[in-house]
Each structure stands twice: as C-alpha cells, then as structure tokens.
C-alpha positions in Angstrom: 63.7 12.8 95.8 66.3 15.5 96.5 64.3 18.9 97.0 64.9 20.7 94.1 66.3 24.1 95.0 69.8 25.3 94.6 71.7 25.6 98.2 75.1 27.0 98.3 76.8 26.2 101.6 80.4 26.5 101.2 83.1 28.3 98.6 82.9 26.2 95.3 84.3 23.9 95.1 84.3 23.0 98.7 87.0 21.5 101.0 86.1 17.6 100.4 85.9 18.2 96.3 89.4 20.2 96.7 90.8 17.0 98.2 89.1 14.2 96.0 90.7 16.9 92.8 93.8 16.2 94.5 93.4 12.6 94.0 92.4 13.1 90.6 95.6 14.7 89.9 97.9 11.8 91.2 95.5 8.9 89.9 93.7 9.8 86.6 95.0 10.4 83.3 95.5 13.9 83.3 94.5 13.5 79.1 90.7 13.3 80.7 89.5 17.2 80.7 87.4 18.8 83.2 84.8 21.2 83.3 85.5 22.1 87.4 86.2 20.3 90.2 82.9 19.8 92.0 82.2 16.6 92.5 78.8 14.6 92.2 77.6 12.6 96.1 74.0 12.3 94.7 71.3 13.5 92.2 68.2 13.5 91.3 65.6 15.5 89.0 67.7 18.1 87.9 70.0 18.8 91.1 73.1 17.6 91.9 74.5 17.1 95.6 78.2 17.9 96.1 80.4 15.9 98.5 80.2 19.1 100.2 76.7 19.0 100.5 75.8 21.7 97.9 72.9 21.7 95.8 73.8 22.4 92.2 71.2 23.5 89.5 72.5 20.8 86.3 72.5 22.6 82.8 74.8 20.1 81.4 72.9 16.6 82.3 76.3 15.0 81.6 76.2 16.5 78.4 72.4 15.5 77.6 72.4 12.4 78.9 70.2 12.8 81.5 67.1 14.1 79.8 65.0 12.3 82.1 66.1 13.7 85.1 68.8 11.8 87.4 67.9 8.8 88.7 64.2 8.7 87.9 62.1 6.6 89.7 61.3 4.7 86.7 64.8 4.1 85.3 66.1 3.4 89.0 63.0 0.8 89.3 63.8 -1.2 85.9 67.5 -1.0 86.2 66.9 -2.7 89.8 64.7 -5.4 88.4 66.8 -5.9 85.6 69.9 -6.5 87.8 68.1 -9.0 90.0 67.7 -11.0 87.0 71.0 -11.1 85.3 72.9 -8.7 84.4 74.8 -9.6 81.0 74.8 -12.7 78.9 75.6 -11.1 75.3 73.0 -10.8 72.6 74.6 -12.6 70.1 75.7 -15.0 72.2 72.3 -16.0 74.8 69.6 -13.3 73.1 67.0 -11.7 75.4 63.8 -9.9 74.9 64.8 -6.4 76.4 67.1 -6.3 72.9 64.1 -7.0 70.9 61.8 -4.3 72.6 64.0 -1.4 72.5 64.4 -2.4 68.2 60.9 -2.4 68.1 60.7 1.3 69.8 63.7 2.5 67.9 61.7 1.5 64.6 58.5 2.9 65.2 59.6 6.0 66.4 62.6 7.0 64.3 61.5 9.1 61.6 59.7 7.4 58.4 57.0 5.1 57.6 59.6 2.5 55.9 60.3 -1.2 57.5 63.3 -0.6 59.7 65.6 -2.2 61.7 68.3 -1.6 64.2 71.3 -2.3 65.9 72.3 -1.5 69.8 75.7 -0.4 70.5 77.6 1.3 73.2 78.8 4.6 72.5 77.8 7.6 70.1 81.6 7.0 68.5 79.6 3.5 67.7 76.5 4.1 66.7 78.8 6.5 64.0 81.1 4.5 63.1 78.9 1.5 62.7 76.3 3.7 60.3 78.8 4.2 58.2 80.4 0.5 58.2 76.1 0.1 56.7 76.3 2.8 54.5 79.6 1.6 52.9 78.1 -2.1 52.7 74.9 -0.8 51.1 76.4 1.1 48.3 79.8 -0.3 48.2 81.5 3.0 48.1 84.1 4.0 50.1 83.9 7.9 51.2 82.5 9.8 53.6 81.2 13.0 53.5 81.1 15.5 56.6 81.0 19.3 57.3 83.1 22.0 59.3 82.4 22.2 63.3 81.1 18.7 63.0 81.7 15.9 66.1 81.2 12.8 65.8 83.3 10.9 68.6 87.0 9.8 69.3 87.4 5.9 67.6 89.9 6.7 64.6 87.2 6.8 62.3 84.8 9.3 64.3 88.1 11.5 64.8 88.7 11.6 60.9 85.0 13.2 61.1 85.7 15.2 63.9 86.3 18.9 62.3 88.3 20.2 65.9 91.9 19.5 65.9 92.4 20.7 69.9 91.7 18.5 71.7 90.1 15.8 70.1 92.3 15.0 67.2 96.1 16.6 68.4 98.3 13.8 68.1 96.4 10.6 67.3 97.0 10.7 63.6 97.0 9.2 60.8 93.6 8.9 60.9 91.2 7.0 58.9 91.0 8.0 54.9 88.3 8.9 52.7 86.9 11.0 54.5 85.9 14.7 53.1 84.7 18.0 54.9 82.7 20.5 53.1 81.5 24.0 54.5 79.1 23.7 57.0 75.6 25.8 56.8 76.0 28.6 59.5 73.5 31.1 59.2 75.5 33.5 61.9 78.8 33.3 60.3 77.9 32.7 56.3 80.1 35.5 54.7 76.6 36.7 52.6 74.4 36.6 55.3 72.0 34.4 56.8 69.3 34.7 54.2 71.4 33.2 51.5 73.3 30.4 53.4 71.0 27.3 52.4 71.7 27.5 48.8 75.2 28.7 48.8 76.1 26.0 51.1 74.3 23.6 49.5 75.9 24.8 46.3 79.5 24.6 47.9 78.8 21.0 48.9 77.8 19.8 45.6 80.9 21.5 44.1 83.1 20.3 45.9 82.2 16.5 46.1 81.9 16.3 42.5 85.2 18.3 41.7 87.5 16.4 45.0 85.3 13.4 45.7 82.7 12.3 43.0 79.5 11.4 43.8 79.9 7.8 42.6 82.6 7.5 45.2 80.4 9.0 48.1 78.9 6.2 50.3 77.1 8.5 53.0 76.6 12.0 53.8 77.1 12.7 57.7 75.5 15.7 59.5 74.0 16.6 62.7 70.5 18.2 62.5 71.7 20.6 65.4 75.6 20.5 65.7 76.4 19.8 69.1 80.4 20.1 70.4 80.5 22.1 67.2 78.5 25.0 68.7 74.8 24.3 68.5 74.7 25.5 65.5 71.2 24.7 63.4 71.6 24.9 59.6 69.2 27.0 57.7 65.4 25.9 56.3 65.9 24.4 53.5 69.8 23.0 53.8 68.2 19.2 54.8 65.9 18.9 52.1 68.7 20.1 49.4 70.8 17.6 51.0 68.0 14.7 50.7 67.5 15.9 47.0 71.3 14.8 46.5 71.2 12.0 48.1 68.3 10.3 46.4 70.1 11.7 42.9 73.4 10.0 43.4 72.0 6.9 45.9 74.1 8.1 49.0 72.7 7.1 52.6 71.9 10.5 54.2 72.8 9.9 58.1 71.2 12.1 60.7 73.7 12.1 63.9 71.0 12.3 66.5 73.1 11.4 69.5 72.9 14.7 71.4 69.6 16.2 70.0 67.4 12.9 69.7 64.9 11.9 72.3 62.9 15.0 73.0 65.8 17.3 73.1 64.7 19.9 70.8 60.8 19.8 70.7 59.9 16.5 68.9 61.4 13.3 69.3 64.4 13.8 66.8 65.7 17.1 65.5 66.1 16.2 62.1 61.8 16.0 62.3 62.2 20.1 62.7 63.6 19.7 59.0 60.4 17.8 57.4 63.2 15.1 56.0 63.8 11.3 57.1 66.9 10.3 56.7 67.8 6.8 55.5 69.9 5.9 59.1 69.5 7.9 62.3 72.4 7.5 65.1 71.3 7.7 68.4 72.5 7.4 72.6 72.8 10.0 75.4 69.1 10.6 76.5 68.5 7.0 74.9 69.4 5.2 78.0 68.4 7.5 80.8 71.3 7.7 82.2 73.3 4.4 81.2 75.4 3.4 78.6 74.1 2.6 75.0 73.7 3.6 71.5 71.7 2.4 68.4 71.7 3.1 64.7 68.7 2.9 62.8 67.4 3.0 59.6 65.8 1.1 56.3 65.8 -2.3 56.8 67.4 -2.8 53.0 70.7 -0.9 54.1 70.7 -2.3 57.6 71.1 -5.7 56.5 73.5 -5.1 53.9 76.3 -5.9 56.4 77.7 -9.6 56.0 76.2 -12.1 58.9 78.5 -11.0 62.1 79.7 -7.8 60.5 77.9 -5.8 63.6 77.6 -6.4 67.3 79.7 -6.5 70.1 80.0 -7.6 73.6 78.2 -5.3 75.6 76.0 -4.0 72.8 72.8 -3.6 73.9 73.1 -4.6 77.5 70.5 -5.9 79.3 70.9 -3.2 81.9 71.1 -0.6 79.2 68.1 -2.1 77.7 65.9 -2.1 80.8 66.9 1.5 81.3 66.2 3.1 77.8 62.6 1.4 77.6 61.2 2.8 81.3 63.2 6.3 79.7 61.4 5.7 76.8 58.2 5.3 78.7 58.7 8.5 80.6 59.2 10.5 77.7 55.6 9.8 76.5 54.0 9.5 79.5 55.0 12.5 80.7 55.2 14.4 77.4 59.2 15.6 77.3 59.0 16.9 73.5 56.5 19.2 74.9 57.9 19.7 78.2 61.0 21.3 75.9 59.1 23.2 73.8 58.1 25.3 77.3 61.7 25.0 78.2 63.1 26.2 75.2 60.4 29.1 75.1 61.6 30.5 79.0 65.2 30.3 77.5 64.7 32.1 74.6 63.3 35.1 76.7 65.9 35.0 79.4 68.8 34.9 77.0 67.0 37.5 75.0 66.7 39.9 78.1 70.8 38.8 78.9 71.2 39.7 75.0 69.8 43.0 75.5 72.1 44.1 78.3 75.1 42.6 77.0 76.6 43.3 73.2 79.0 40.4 73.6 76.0 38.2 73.0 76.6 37.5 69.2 73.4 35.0 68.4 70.9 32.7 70.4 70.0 29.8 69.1 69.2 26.2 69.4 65.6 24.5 69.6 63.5 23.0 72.9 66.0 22.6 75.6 69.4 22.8 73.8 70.1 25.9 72.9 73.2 28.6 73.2 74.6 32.3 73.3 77.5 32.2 71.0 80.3 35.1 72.5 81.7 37.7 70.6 84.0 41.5 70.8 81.7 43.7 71.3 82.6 45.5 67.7 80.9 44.3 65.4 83.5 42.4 64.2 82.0 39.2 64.9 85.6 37.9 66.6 84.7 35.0 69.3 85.8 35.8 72.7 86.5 32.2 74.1 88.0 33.9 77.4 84.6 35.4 78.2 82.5 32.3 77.6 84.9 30.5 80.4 84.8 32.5 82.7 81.1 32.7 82.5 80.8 28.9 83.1 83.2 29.7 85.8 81.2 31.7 87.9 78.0 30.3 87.1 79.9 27.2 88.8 80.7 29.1 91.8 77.8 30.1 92.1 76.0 26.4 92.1 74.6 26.1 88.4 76.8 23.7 86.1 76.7 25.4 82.6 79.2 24.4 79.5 80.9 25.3 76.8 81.1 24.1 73.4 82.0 25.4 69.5 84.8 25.2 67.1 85.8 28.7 68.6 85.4 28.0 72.3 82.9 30.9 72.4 79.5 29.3 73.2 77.9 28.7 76.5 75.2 26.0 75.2 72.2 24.8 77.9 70.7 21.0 78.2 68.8 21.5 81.3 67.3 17.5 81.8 63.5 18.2 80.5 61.8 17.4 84.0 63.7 20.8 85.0 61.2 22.7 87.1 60.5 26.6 85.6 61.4 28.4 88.6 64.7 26.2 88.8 65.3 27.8 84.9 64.8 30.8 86.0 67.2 30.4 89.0 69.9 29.3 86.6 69.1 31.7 84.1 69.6 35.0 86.8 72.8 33.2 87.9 74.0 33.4 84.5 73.4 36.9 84.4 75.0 37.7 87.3 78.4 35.7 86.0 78.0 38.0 83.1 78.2 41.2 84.7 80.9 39.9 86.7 82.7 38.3 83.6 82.2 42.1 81.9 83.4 43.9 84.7 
C-alpha cells in the first residue's frame, strides 16, 4: 500500500502531467471537462501518485466512487479472481451467480422490510432512467416529477431531469417530455427562511403538480436525499415524509436517487435512512462497485416486475467483473464499519470547516452529512450572492498544493468533500489546513 502522507515534489502539475495535458488537447474531445491537469500513475487508500511522483491527498474519490479506498485489497483480490475465470458472458444471455448475490444484498439492505427485487445496470444515467421506465410501467402514467438544482445524468431522459443548463444540457435538445420541475427544498436559500422551508416547499410542490401536471398524470416523484452536482444541498426534516404522504395519496412511486450518497456516504447505508422514509425504488452506483462500473435500481418487487419480459437489461449490465467488485466492497463496508467510519469523518469536517467559517465571512453555510458535505461561497455582504470565482480558485490552490478538492452547485459556488471513508484522521486534517491556506490565498 502506498504510504499515506501527502508529498509534494515538483510545481503542480508537474513536467510529465504538462506533457500527457498536451496530448489531451490534440487527442480527446475537448467537450470532456476537467477539474486540473494532474494526472493519476497509481493509488491507493486515499492517495493518489502523480506521473510526477507526487502524493496527492483525494477529496473527490472520482466523484464518490471510491468510498472504499483505491484499489483495496479486497476489491483488487476478487476482481483478479473474477477475471481468471471469465470475464463477460451477459446475464441474460449465459446467467451467473455473482448477478444473483449482489440482488440478494441490494434487497436486504435497501431500505424497507417489503419483498424486493432488483436490476444491475451500468451507469447512474441508467439506474435513473431505467427507475423511471418501472415507475411508468407500474402506474401507467407518463410524467415525471423533479426539483430545481437536481442531477440526474446525461442520457436524453436524465438531461430532461437535469435542472443545469451549462454544461450538461447546452445544445442537446429537444429533450425528452413530460417531465416537470418544482422548487426544490433549500433551507439556506428559501426566501422565508429555513425554519419554514418544509411546508412551503412541500406546499409549492403540491400546487403546482395539480394546477400544471395532475396528480393522475404523475408516474414518479424523483429526488435526491442529499443533492449532489446540484450543491449538496439536504432538504429540511420533514420535506421526505410530506413527500411520501403524497405519494401514497395519489399512488406515485417515490424514487430516492442514491447514486452519490448511498453506501455509507453520509452515516448509514443510504441517505434517504437520515429521513425515517423508504422509498418505493432506490437508484444506486458510484461507491456500489468499489471502484468499477455498475449501477442498480431497487425497489418493491410489485413495481419491479411491472416491466414487460425483456423490457430491462442490457449487455454489460451487471458484469461479472462489476459484480465481483461490488460484493468484496460490500463486504468491506461492514466489516470494517464505513457508515460509522463517516459519521467520525463527517464530525472532524464539521469542526474544521466551522473554524475556516469563523475566519472567513465568504463561507455562506456548511452542510452535508458523514463524509459528503460542503461550504457553499458567498459576497461577503450579506447579500447572499454566490461567488463562483472564489470557489475555483480555492480548488485551484488546494490542487497546487497536492489535495484534489471539487466543485459543485447550480451557482458554481460550492467546494463539496468525498474524502473515500478509509481516509486516515490526520490525512483530513492535512487536507483540511490546505484548504485553509488556499483560502487566505484566494482572499488575498
């Protein structure tokens, strides 16, 4: 295992990265973003090795995928063994057990004591797109109903659900129809203040399905128990449960997007548990395969076998490679108690960001839960206005200095942290006095 300490040697990025982002330029689409130009040799726990040899703390774990840490000896040992078998044959074509185990995982541990089923897929974009293909087969309704700031993935679908126009949604249109936003539940930003934001978003939601949708018309109700790209923002007590309420009134399938907060993330195995609500289809990928591709929706066992025979799958769905890797995650997540493991993360975080809160006005809120939370960025008057210039050139320098932070949020303001959960406390608090000194310097 790589030692895990932070090592700068060279300016970042160094020489070799500055010549592979060269390469980039002349050979990759330049439509794919990115965050800096340091690029990845080797990694492990929660360090990533440069091709310069640098030794970079990881705050993003390729945007909470690796909540395991990188290539954990577990994940590394099943993949191996996996691959020495066979490597794909196509569940629905020559079925394997690996498929079948990680069901029987996703079942028991998604939320509810109902009989469940599931379906493995590739991508979060899938998992959403195919949870709503369910919903609409259940109920045999056709709309869709999803809130501001929300992300849901890039397939036409998951774009028409996507709330951000730059960049995710700028020219791809049309996209698909019947499919509504309502105002999303944000406590910092609710014009009559935190304390009343539940009900008066709740009541805003209701409104305006009935009046511009109806609620005969509305297959599912979308929503992310901790919005991710949208700014990590976590609705109010209270907003879930008003939300199931509906639901259960007017038979919609209430969807809980757990693709970036689920497995661990936040404290408990899925985010939405925070809430004390199951929802009738949970979404999930990232963290699920520790480190490799795959995604899953699941929910009640009525609604997930609404769809016709054949109506879901795919070819790599499911993968045996991807299978072998989300069980040994899977395994290390209880064995070595991540949910708890973030509850201690999330506790050093909240009192480093509350000391960087203290000495800096711009920080507007912190907020998030276990190990994904954020600092949203604001003018220091008062005024609330997001300063999007600040929050990158605070990723910027925490870059330089070897600590990979990023940004998220409809406004480009927020600075969010998924440190992988095996990240060691001292490493936290390295990253966390590196942010502070890319403040000050961002500040002048």
């Amino acid at each position: 295992m790589i030692e895990q300490r932070r090592i700068v040697r060279t300016a970042l990025p160094g020489p070799v990265s500055a010549e592979l982002a060269g390469r980039r330029r002349a050979e990759v689409s330049a439509a794919v973003s990115g965050g800096n130009d340091i690029y990845v040799a080797e990694a492990s726990g929660a360090i990533l090795v440069d091709v310069d040899g640098n030794r970079l703390i990881d705050f993003g774990s390729g945007i909470g995928v690796a909540s395991v840490g990188h290539s954990h000896p577990k994940v590394v040992e099943a993949v191996t063994a996996q691959a020495s078998g066979y490597g794909h044959t196509c569940f629905m074509v020559s079925p394997y057990g690996g498929y079948l185990d990680l069901c029987r995982e996703l079942n028991a541990r998604t939320p509810g004591d109902f009989e469940k089923r599931s379906v493995l897929l590739n991508t979060g974009a899938e998992a959403v797109e195919n949870a709503v293909k369910i919903a609409r087969a259940h109920t045999g309704r056709p709309a869709v109903v999803v809130f501001d700031h929300a992300y849901h993935g890039r397939t036409n679908l998951t774009m028409a659900m996507t709330a951000k126009v730059q960049p995710y949604k700028d020219g791809f249109g049309p996209f698909a129809p019947e499919v509504y936003r309502v105002p999303m539940a944000y406590p910092y930003r609710w014009p009559t203040g935190p304390q009343h934001c539940a009900e008066e978003a709740f009541a805003e939601f209701a409104s305006r399905v009935h009046l511009q949708v109806g609620e005969d018309h509305v297959a599912a109700v979308v929503l992310e128990p901790i919005q991710g790209e949208g700014g990590f923002i976590v609705p109010p007590p209270g907003f879930w449960r008003l939300l199931r309420e509906w639901c259960d009134q007017h038979g919609v399938v209430l969807v809980a997007d757990e693709v970036q907060s689920g497995f661990c993330r936040t404290g408990d195995w899925f985010a939405v548990e925070h809430e004390g609500v199951v929802p009738d289809l949970v979404t999930s990928a990232k963290a699920l395969g520790g480190g490799l591709p795959i995604a899953a929706v699941t929910g009640r066992a009525e609604m997930m076998d609404a769809p016709v025979p054949g109506g879901l799958g795919g070819t790599f769905g499911g993968n045996p490679l991807s299978c072998a890797a989300s069980l040994a995650a899977i395994e290390v997540m209880e064995s070595e108690d991540l949910a708890g493991r973030a509850r201690q993360l999330g506790a050093i975080l909240t009192s480093r960001l509350e000391g960087l809160a203290g000495s800096f006005p711009q920080v507007g809120e912190i907020r998030g839960r276990g190990a994904m939370m954020a600092i949203e960025l604001v003018t220091p008057d008062g005024s609330k206005s997001p300063d999007a210039a600040l929050a990158k050139a605070v990723v910027a320098g925490c870059a330089k200095r070897g600590v990979v932070m990023l940004s998220c949020g409809s406004y480009g303001n927020v600075i969010r942290m998924l440190p992988p959960l095996v990240t060691a406390f001292d490493l936290v608090d390295d990253a966390m006095d590196v942010l502070a000194e890319a403040f000050a310097e961002a500040v002048g």
